[in-house]
C-alpha positions as CSV (number, residue, x, y, z in Angstrom):
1,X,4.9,203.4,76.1
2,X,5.5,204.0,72.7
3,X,2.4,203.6,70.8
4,X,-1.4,202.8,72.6
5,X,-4.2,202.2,70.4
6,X,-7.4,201.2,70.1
7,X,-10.4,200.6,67.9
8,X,-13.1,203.0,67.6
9,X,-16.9,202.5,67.0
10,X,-17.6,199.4,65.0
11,X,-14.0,199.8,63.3
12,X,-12.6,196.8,63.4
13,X,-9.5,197.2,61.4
14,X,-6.3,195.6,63.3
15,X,-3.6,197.2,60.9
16,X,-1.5,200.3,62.2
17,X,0.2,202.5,60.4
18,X,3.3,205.0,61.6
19,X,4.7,207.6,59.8
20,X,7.8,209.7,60.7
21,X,6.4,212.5,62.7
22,X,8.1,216.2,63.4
23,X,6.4,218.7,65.5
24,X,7.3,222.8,66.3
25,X,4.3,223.7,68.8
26,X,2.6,226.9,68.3
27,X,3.6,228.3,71.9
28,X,6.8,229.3,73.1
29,X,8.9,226.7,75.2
30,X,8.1,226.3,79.1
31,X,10.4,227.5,81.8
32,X,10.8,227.4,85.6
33,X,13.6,228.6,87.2
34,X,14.4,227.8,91.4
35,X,16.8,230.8,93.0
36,X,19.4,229.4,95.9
37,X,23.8,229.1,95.7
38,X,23.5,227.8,92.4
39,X,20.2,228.7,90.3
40,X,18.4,225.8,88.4
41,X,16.9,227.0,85.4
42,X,14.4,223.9,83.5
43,X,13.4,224.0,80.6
44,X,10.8,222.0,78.2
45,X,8.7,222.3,74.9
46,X,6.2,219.5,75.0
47,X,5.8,217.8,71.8
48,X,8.9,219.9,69.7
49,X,10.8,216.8,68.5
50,X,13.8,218.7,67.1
51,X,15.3,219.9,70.1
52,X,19.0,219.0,70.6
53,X,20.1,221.4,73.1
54,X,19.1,224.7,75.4
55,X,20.8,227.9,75.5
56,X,20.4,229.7,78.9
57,X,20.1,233.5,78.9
58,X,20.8,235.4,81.9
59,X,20.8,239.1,82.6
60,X,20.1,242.0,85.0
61,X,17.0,242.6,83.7
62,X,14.5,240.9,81.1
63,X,15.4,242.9,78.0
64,X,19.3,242.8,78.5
65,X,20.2,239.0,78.5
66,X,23.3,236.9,77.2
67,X,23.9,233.6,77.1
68,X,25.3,232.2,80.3
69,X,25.3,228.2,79.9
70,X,24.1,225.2,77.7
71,X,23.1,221.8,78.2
72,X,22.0,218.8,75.6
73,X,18.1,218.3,75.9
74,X,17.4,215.5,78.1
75,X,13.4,213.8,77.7
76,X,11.2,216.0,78.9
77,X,12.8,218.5,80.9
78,X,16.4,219.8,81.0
79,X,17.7,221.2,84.2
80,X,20.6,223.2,83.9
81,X,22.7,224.8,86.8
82,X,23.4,228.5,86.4
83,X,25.2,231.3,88.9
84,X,22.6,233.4,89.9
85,X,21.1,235.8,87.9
86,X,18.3,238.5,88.2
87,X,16.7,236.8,85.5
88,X,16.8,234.1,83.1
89,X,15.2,232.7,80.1
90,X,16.0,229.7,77.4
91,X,16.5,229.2,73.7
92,X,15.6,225.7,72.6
93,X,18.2,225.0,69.8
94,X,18.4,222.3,66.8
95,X,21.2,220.1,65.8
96,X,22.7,222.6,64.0
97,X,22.3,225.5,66.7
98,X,19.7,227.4,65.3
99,X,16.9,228.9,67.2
100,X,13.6,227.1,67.2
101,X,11.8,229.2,69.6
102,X,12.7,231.4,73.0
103,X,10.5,231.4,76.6
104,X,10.0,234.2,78.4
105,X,12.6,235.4,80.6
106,X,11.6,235.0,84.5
107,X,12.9,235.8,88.0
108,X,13.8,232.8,89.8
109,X,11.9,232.3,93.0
């Protein structure tokens, strides 16, 4: 669906308007990460619309990570294979590879 609208109250106004729209959520992105041969780490930031890739972090503990993979954002989540690691967390990067925002790095189960 890309837009659903409808009118409100006695409203009964049938134009629409759209505008360009850019968004950088006030939370950090969401991550999830599954633990087997090959670790899955996904990531997501629901409603950041200038995320063009994810950086994976991975370390042997939460305050010593370094970047262990990378994958384009795909819709809404991103799963990325990793080799196992104690734990993880991910960097949601723009176009140009700058840092938008960082999750918090988890063990995955």
């Amino acid at each position: 669906m890309v837009l659903d609208g409808h009118f409100v109250g006695t409203n009964a106004n049938y134009r629409v308007y759209c505008f360009p729209w850019s968004a950088k959520p006030g939370y950090r992105p969401a991550i999830a990460a599954s633990a087997g041969k090959q670790d899955t780490v996904y990531a997501s930031w629901n409603g950041a619309t200038y995320v063009a890739s994810w950086r994976v972090l991975g370390g042997s503990a939460a305050n010593h990570l370094a970047p262990v993979a990378s994958a384009a954002n795909r819709a809404f989540e991103t799963s990325i294979p990793i080799t196992p690691r104690p734990y993880v967390e991910v960097q949601a990067l723009d176009s140009a590879g700058h840092v938008l925002g960082t999750s918090q790095a988890v063990q995955p189960r």
